[in-house]
C-alpha positions as CSV (number, residue, x, y, z in Angstrom):
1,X,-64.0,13.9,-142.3
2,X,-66.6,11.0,-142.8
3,X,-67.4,10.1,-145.9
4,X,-68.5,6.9,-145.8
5,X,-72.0,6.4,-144.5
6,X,-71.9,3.1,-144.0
7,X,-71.8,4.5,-140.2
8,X,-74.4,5.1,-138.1
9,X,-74.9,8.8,-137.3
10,X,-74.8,8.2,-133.6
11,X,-71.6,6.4,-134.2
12,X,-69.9,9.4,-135.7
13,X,-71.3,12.1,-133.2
14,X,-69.4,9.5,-130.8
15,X,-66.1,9.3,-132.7
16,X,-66.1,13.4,-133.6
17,X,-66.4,14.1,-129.8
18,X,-63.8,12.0,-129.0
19,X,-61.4,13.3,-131.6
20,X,-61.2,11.2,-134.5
21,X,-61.0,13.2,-137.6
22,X,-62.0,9.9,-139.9
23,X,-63.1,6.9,-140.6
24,X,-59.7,5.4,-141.7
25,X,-58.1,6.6,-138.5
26,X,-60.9,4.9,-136.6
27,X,-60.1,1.8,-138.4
28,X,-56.4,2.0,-138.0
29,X,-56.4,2.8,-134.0
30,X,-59.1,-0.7,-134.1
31,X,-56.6,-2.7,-136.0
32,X,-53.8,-1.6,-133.6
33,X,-55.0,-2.1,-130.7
34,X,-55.0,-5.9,-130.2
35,X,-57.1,-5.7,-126.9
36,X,-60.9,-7.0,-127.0
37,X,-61.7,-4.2,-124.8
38,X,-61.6,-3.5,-120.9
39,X,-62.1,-5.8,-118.4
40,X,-64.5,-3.5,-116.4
41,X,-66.1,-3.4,-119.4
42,X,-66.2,-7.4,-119.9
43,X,-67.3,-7.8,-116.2
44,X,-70.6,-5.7,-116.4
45,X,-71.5,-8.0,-119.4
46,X,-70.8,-10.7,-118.2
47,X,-71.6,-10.2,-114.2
48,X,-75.6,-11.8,-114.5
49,X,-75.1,-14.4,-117.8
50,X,-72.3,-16.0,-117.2
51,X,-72.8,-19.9,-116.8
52,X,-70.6,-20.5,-113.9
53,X,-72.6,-18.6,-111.5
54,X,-73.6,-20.8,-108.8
55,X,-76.4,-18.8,-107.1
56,X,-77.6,-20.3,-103.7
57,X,-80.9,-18.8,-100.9
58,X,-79.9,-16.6,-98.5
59,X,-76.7,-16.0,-99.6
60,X,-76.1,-12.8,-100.7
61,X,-73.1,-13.2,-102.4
62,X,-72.9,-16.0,-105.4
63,X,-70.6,-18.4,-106.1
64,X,-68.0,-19.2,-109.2
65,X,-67.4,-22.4,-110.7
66,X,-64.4,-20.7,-113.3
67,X,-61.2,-22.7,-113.4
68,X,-58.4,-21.4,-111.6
69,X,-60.3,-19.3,-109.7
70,X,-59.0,-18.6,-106.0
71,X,-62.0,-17.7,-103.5
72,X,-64.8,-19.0,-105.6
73,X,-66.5,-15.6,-104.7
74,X,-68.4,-14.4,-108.0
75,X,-66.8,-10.9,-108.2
76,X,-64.8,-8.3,-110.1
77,X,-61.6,-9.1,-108.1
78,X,-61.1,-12.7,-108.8
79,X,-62.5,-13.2,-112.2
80,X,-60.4,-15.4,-114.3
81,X,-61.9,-15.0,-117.8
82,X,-61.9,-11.0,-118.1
83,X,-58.2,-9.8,-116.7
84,X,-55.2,-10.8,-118.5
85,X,-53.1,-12.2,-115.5
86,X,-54.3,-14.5,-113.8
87,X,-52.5,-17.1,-111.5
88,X,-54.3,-20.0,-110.0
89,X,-53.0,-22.8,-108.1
90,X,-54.9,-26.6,-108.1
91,X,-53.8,-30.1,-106.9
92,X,-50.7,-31.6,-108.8
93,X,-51.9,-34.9,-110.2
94,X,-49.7,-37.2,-108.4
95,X,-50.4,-35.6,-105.0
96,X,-46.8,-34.3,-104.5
97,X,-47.0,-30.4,-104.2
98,X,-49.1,-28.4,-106.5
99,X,-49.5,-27.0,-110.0
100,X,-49.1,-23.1,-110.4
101,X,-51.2,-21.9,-113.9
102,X,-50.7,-18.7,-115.5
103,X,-52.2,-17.1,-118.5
104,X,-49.7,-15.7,-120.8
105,X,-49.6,-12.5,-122.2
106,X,-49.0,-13.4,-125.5
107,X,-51.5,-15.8,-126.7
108,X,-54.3,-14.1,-125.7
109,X,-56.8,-15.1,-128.8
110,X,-55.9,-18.8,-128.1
111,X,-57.3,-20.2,-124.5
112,X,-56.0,-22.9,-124.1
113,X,-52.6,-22.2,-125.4
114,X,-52.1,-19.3,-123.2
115,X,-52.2,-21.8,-119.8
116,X,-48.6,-22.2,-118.8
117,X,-48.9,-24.9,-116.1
118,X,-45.7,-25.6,-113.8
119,X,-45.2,-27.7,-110.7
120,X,-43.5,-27.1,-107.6
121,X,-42.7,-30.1,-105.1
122,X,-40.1,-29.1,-102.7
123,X,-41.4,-29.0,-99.4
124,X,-44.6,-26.8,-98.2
125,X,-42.2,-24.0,-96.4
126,X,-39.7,-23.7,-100.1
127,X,-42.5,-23.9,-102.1
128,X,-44.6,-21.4,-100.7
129,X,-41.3,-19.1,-100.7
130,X,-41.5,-19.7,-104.6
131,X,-44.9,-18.8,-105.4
132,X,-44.3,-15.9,-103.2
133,X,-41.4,-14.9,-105.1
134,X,-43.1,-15.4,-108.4
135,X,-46.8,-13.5,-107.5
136,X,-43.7,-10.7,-106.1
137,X,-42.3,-10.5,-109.5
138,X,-45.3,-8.3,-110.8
139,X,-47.6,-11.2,-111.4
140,X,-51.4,-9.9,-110.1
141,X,-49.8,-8.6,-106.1
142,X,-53.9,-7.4,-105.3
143,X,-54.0,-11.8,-105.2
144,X,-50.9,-12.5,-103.4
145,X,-52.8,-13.5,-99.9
146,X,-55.5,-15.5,-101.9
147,X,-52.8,-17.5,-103.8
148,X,-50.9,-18.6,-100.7
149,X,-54.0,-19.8,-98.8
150,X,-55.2,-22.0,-101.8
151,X,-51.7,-23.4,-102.4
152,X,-51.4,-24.0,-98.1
153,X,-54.5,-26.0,-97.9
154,X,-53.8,-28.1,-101.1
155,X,-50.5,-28.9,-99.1
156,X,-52.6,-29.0,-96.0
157,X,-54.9,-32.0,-97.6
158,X,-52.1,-33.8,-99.1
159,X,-50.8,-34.5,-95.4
160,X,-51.8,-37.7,-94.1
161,X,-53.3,-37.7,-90.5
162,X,-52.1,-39.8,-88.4
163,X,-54.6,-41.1,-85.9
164,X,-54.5,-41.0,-82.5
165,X,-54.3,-44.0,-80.1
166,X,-57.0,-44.4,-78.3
167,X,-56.8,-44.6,-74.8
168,X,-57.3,-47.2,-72.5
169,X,-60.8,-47.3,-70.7
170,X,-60.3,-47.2,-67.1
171,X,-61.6,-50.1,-65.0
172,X,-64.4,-49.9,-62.7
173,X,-63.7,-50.7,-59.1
């Protein structure tokens, strides 16, 4: 039973409806469970403050500016900061096929360390195979669609047009 009154009283009616018996075992579940806290829960905090919303008139839906985002629709869905998969596809530097970016798993507490960044270059049919195969393999499926249309128009821009000739006027008799 609580002993420790260090807790608020609302706090305890919480955790004795729930089913914690005590403080300690409060603490100890906390300290177990590594996760910040749900990512429903992170999205209706962050839905109105976050800075990367890009609100335009008459638009009723508003736009993201996150990295490795795939739409850049602001919603639930597509929301790189609060899930913890999340695959994203940008521009290889050298203009030769494109980057794939996934968070890891592991490093979860460290941003920028949890970015594992590959590139595939074989072709725009083979490497669209490949990062079909890999969003397959259990990696975020609900974005599968959204992940191949990114990575086909980054292949579609790196294409250079060629122009057409034009044709000769025809002469006035």
């Amino acid at each position: 039973v609580f002993r420790d009154h260090s807790l608020p009283s609302s706090t305890i009616a919480y955790l004795l409806s729930t089913g914690i018996s005590s403080h300690s075992s409060f603490l100890a579940d906390r300290r177990r469970s590594k996760e910040m806290s749900s990512s429903h829960l992170q999205w209706l905090i962050t839905r109105n403050t976050s800075s990367f919303i890009l609100k335009k008139r008459n638009v009723k839906q508003p736009f993201s500016r996150e990295p490795l985002h795939l739409t850049n629709r602001h919603c639930y869905k597509y929301n790189t900061l609060i899930h913890k998969n999340v695959i994203g596809v940008e521009p290889a530097k050298d203009k030769n096929g494109f980057m794939v970016v996934m968070k890891s798993k592991k490093k979860v507490y460290k941003p920028k360390a949890s970015m594992i960044r590959f590139q595939i270059k074989s072709g725009p049919r083979h490497s669209l195979a490949k990062l079909r195969n890999i969003v397959k393999g259990g990696y975020r499926k609900d974005c599968r669609t959204a992940v191949l249309k990114k990575a086909s128009a980054i292949i579609r821009s790196e294409k250079t047009r060629v122009s057409k000739k034009a044709k000769p006027a025809k002469k006035a008799e």
